[in-house]
C-alpha positions in Angstrom: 18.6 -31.8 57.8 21.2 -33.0 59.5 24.9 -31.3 59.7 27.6 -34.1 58.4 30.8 -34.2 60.6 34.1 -33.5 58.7 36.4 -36.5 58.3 40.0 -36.3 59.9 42.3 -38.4 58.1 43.4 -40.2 61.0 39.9 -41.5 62.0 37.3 -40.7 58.6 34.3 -42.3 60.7 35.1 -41.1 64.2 32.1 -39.4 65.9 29.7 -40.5 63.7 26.3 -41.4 64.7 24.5 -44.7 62.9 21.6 -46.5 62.9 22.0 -49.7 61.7 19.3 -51.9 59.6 19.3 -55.5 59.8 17.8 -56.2 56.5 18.5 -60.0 56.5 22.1 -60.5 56.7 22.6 -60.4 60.2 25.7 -59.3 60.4 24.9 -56.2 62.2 27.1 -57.0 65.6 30.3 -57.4 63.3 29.3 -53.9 61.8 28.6 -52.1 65.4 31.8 -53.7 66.7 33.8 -52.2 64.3 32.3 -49.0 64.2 32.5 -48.8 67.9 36.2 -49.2 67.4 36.3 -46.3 65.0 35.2 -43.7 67.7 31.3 -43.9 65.9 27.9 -44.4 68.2 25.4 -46.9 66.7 22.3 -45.4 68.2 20.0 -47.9 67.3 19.5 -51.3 65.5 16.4 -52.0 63.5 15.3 -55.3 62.0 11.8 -53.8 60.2 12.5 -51.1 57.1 8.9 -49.6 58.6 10.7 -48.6 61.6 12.9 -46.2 59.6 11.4 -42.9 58.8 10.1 -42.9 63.2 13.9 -44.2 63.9 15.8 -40.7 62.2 13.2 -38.5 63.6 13.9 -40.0 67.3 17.6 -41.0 66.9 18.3 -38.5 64.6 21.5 -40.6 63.2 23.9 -39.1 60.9 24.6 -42.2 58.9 21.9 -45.0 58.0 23.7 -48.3 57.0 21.6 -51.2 55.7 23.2 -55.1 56.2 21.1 -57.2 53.5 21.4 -60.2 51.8 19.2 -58.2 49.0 17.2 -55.0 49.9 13.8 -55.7 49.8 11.1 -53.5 48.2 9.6 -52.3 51.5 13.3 -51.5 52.8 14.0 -49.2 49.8 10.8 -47.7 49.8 11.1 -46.8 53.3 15.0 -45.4 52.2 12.9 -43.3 49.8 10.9 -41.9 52.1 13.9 -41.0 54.5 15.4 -39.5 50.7 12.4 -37.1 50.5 11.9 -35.9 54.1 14.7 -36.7 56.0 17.7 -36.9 54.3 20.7 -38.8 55.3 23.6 -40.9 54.0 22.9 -44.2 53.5 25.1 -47.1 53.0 23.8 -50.8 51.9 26.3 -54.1 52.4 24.7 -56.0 50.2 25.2 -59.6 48.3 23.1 -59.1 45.5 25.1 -57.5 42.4 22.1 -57.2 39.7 22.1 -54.1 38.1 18.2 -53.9 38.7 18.6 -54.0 42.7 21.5 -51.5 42.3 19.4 -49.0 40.2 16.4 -49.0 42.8 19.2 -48.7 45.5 20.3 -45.4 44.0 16.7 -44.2 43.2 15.7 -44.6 46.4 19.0 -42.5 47.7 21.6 -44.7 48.9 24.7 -42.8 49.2 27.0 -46.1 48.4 25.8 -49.7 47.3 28.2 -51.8 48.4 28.4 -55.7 47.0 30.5 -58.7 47.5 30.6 -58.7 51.3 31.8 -56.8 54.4 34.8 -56.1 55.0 35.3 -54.3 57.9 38.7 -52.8 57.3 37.0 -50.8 54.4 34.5 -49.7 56.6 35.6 -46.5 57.4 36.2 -45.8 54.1 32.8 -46.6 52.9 31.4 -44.1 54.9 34.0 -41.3 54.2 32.7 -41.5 50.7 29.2 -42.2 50.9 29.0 -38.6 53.2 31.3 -37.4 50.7 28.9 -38.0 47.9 26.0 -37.3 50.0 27.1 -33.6 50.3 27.8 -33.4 46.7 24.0 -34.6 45.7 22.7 -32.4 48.5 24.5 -29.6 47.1 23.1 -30.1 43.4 19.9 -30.7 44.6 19.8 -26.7 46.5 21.2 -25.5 43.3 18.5 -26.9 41.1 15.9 -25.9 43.9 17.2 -22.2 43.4 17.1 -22.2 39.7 13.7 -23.5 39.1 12.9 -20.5 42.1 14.6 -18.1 40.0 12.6 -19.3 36.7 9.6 -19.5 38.5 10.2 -15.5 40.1 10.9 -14.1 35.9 7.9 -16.0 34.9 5.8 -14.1 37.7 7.2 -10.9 36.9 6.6 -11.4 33.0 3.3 -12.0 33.2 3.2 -9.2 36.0 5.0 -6.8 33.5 2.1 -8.0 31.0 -0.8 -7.2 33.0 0.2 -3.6 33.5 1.0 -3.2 29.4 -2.6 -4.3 28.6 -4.0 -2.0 31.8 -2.4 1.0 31.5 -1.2 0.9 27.6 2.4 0.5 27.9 5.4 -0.6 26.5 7.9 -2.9 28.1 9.9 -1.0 29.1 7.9 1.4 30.8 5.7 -1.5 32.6 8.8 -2.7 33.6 10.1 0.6 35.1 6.7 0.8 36.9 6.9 -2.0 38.7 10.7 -0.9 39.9 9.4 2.2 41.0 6.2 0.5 42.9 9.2 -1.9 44.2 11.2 1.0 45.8 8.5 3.0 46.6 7.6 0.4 49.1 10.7 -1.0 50.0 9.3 -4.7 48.5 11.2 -6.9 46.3 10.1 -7.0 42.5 8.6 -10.2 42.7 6.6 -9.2 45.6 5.2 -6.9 44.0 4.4 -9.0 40.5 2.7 -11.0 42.5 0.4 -8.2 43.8 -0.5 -6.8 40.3 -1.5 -10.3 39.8 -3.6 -10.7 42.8 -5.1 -7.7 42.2 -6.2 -8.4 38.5 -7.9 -11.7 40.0 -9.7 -9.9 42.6 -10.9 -6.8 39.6 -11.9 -10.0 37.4 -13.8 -11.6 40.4 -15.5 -8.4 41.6 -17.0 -8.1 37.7 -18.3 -11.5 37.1 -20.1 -11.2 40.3 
Protein backbone atom coordinates (compact mmCIF):
# COMPACT_ATOMS: atom_id res chain seq x y z
CA UNK A 1 0.00 0.00 0.00
CA UNK A 2 1.38 2.88 -1.00
CA UNK A 3 2.83 5.81 1.52
CA UNK A 4 0.88 9.30 0.45
CA UNK A 5 3.36 12.34 0.33
CA UNK A 6 2.39 15.24 2.62
CA UNK A 7 1.16 18.44 0.94
CA UNK A 8 3.16 21.69 1.48
CA UNK A 9 0.99 24.64 1.13
CA UNK A 10 3.03 26.16 -1.38
CA UNK A 11 2.90 23.27 -3.91
CA UNK A 12 -0.23 20.56 -2.50
CA UNK A 13 0.63 18.22 -5.64
CA UNK A 14 4.37 18.57 -5.87
CA UNK A 15 6.15 15.19 -6.02
CA UNK A 16 3.36 13.36 -6.69
CA UNK A 17 3.46 10.36 -8.91
CA UNK A 18 0.24 9.79 -11.49
CA UNK A 19 -0.94 7.62 -13.82
CA UNK A 20 -3.24 9.03 -15.93
CA UNK A 21 -6.52 7.14 -17.71
CA UNK A 22 -7.77 8.37 -20.82
CA UNK A 23 -11.26 7.13 -20.45
CA UNK A 24 -12.67 9.04 -23.47
CA UNK A 25 -12.18 12.58 -22.98
CA UNK A 26 -8.95 13.07 -24.25
CA UNK A 27 -7.84 15.64 -22.51
CA UNK A 28 -5.12 13.82 -20.89
CA UNK A 29 -2.04 16.18 -22.41
CA UNK A 30 -3.74 19.39 -20.82
CA UNK A 31 -3.82 17.31 -17.50
CA UNK A 32 -0.03 16.04 -17.71
CA UNK A 33 0.99 19.53 -18.71
CA UNK A 34 -0.23 21.02 -15.84
CA UNK A 35 0.72 18.50 -13.50
CA UNK A 36 4.19 18.66 -14.77
CA UNK A 37 4.12 22.32 -13.93
CA UNK A 38 3.18 21.45 -10.35
CA UNK A 39 6.46 19.49 -9.59
CA UNK A 40 4.23 15.96 -10.13
CA UNK A 41 5.52 12.83 -12.57
CA UNK A 42 2.87 11.34 -14.72
CA UNK A 43 4.33 7.85 -14.97
CA UNK A 44 2.14 6.54 -17.43
CA UNK A 45 -0.93 7.16 -19.69
CA UNK A 46 -3.43 4.48 -20.24
CA UNK A 47 -6.29 4.51 -22.77
CA UNK A 48 -7.82 0.75 -21.74
CA UNK A 49 -9.36 0.55 -17.92
CA UNK A 50 -7.96 -3.35 -18.33
CA UNK A 51 -4.58 -2.02 -18.17
CA UNK A 52 -5.07 -0.69 -14.72
CA UNK A 53 -4.66 -3.14 -11.99
CA UNK A 54 -0.91 -4.48 -14.18
CA UNK A 55 -0.25 -0.43 -14.54
CA UNK A 56 -0.12 0.27 -10.28
CA UNK A 57 1.72 -2.95 -9.76
CA UNK A 58 4.57 -1.77 -12.42
CA UNK A 59 4.31 1.98 -12.10
CA UNK A 60 3.40 1.90 -8.71
CA UNK A 61 1.72 5.63 -8.96
CA UNK A 62 0.61 7.41 -5.99
CA UNK A 63 -2.34 9.08 -7.57
CA UNK A 64 -4.69 7.39 -10.36
CA UNK A 65 -6.70 10.24 -12.26
CA UNK A 66 -9.41 9.14 -14.77
CA UNK A 67 -10.27 11.91 -17.81
CA UNK A 68 -13.87 10.63 -19.03
CA UNK A 69 -16.61 11.89 -20.75
CA UNK A 70 -18.64 9.14 -18.50
CA UNK A 71 -16.76 6.27 -16.79
CA UNK A 72 -17.65 3.27 -18.31
CA UNK A 73 -18.57 0.05 -16.50
CA UNK A 74 -15.29 -1.78 -17.33
CA UNK A 75 -13.32 1.40 -16.19
CA UNK A 76 -14.94 1.36 -12.69
CA UNK A 77 -14.83 -2.15 -12.33
CA UNK A 78 -11.27 -2.14 -12.99
CA UNK A 79 -11.11 1.06 -10.14
CA UNK A 80 -12.70 -1.65 -7.94
CA UNK A 81 -10.38 -3.97 -8.30
CA UNK A 82 -7.46 -1.45 -7.78
CA UNK A 83 -9.96 -0.43 -4.35
CA UNK A 84 -9.59 -4.03 -3.13
CA UNK A 85 -6.03 -4.94 -3.81
CA UNK A 86 -4.19 -2.06 -4.49
CA UNK A 87 -5.36 0.83 -3.06
CA UNK A 88 -4.76 4.30 -4.22
CA UNK A 89 -6.44 7.72 -4.65
CA UNK A 90 -8.35 8.13 -7.43
CA UNK A 91 -9.67 11.16 -9.06
CA UNK A 92 -12.31 11.12 -12.08
CA UNK A 93 -12.80 14.50 -14.43
CA UNK A 94 -15.86 13.63 -15.56
CA UNK A 95 -18.94 15.35 -17.64
CA UNK A 96 -21.58 13.17 -16.63
CA UNK A 97 -23.43 14.59 -13.32
CA UNK A 98 -26.14 11.67 -12.85
CA UNK A 99 -26.40 10.69 -9.46
CA UNK A 100 -26.29 6.90 -10.62
CA UNK A 101 -22.69 7.30 -12.37
CA UNK A 102 -21.58 9.19 -9.23
CA UNK A 103 -22.74 6.46 -6.85
CA UNK A 104 -20.86 3.60 -8.80
CA UNK A 105 -17.92 6.08 -8.87
CA UNK A 106 -17.75 6.13 -5.04
CA UNK A 107 -18.48 2.28 -4.75
CA UNK A 108 -15.96 1.46 -6.79
CA UNK A 109 -13.43 3.94 -4.60
CA UNK A 110 -12.87 7.13 -6.21
CA UNK A 111 -11.39 9.37 -3.86
CA UNK A 112 -13.07 12.66 -5.64
CA UNK A 113 -15.68 12.71 -8.65
CA UNK A 114 -15.19 15.66 -10.15
CA UNK A 115 -18.08 17.06 -12.87
CA UNK A 116 -18.52 20.02 -15.10
CA UNK A 117 -15.11 20.16 -16.60
CA UNK A 118 -11.38 20.60 -16.05
CA UNK A 119 -10.09 23.25 -14.80
CA UNK A 120 -6.62 23.11 -14.39
CA UNK A 121 -6.10 25.91 -11.90
CA UNK A 122 -8.19 23.59 -9.42
CA UNK A 123 -6.11 20.89 -10.15
CA UNK A 124 -3.88 20.89 -7.38
CA UNK A 125 -6.48 21.20 -5.19
CA UNK A 126 -8.36 18.31 -6.36
CA UNK A 127 -5.79 16.17 -5.53
CA UNK A 128 -4.92 17.67 -2.10
CA UNK A 129 -8.27 16.57 -1.06
CA UNK A 130 -8.96 13.46 -2.81
CA UNK A 131 -5.43 12.10 -0.79
CA UNK A 132 -6.83 13.89 1.97
CA UNK A 133 -9.95 11.81 2.04
CA UNK A 134 -8.24 8.85 0.83
CA UNK A 135 -6.24 8.71 4.25
CA UNK A 136 -9.28 9.30 6.15
CA UNK A 137 -11.30 6.10 4.42
CA UNK A 138 -8.07 4.15 4.76
CA UNK A 139 -7.88 4.97 8.25
CA UNK A 140 -11.67 3.86 9.01
CA UNK A 141 -11.28 1.03 7.09
CA UNK A 142 -7.97 -0.44 9.63
CA UNK A 143 -10.14 0.50 12.45
CA UNK A 144 -13.10 -1.57 11.45
CA UNK A 145 -10.50 -4.33 10.29
CA UNK A 146 -9.21 -4.32 14.09
CA UNK A 147 -12.65 -4.33 15.65
CA UNK A 148 -14.12 -7.16 13.81
CA UNK A 149 -10.37 -8.96 14.89
CA UNK A 150 -11.04 -8.13 18.34
CA UNK A 151 -14.82 -9.57 18.09
CA UNK A 152 -13.66 -12.34 16.34
CA UNK A 153 -10.52 -13.12 19.18
CA UNK A 154 -13.61 -12.84 22.35
CA UNK A 155 -15.73 -15.06 20.36
CA UNK A 156 -12.73 -17.72 20.20
CA UNK A 157 -11.90 -17.37 23.68
CA UNK A 158 -15.76 -17.74 24.74
CA UNK A 159 -16.27 -20.70 23.18
CA UNK A 160 -12.59 -21.69 24.36
CA UNK A 161 -13.71 -20.79 27.94
CA UNK A 162 -16.82 -23.08 27.23
CA UNK A 163 -15.13 -26.09 26.24
CA UNK A 164 -13.06 -26.31 29.38
CA UNK A 165 -16.48 -25.67 31.70
CA UNK A 166 -18.20 -28.73 30.06
CA UNK A 167 -14.55 -30.82 30.24
CA UNK A 168 -13.29 -30.31 33.39
CA UNK A 169 -16.69 -29.15 35.31
CA UNK A 170 -16.07 -25.55 35.86
CA UNK A 171 -17.40 -22.37 36.40
CA UNK A 172 -16.54 -19.25 34.53
CA UNK A 173 -14.53 -18.03 36.26
CA UNK A 174 -12.32 -20.70 37.02
CA UNK A 175 -12.17 -21.82 33.11
CA UNK A 176 -11.32 -18.52 32.57
CA UNK A 177 -8.46 -18.31 35.04
CA UNK A 178 -7.26 -21.66 33.48
CA UNK A 179 -6.70 -20.54 30.36
CA UNK A 180 -4.65 -17.33 31.89
CA UNK A 181 -2.57 -19.58 33.64
CA UNK A 182 -2.01 -22.02 30.46
CA UNK A 183 -1.40 -18.47 28.71
CA UNK A 184 1.48 -17.45 31.14
CA UNK A 185 2.65 -20.71 31.64
CA UNK A 186 3.69 -20.72 28.11
CA UNK A 187 4.37 -17.37 27.40
CA UNK A 188 1.31 -17.46 24.56
CA UNK A 189 -1.25 -14.90 24.13
CA UNK A 190 -4.84 -15.96 25.39
CA UNK A 191 -6.24 -16.35 22.08
CA UNK A 192 -3.51 -18.53 21.18
CA UNK A 193 -4.21 -20.64 23.39
CA UNK A 194 -8.29 -20.70 22.90
CA UNK A 195 -7.65 -21.66 19.80
CA UNK A 196 -5.58 -24.71 20.98
CA UNK A 197 -8.37 -26.00 23.47
CA UNK A 198 -10.36 -25.85 20.40
CA UNK A 199 -8.16 -27.67 18.12
CA UNK A 200 -7.60 -30.11 20.53
CA UNK A 201 -11.40 -30.92 21.24
CA UNK A 202 -11.71 -31.38 17.27
CA UNK A 203 -8.90 -33.72 17.14
CA UNK A 204 -10.48 -35.88 20.74
CA UNK A 205 -13.91 -35.79 18.64
CA UNK A 206 -12.17 -37.09 15.49
CA UNK A 207 -10.01 -39.71 17.17
CA UNK A 208 -13.64 -41.15 18.71
CA UNK A 209 -15.71 -41.34 15.67
CA UNK A 210 -12.96 -43.15 14.00
Amino acid sequence: MPAIPNFEPSSPAQGLRVLLIDDGAHRVQLIQQELSRQGCEVVGVIEQGALIHDCVLRLKPDVVIVDSESPTRDTLENLATLSLQMPRPVVVFSEDGDQATMRRALQAGVSAYVVAGLQPERLASVLQVACLRFEQDLALKRELTQAQAQLSGRKIIERAKGILMAELSLDEDAAYKRMRRLAMDRGAPLLDVAERIIDAQALLRCTKLG
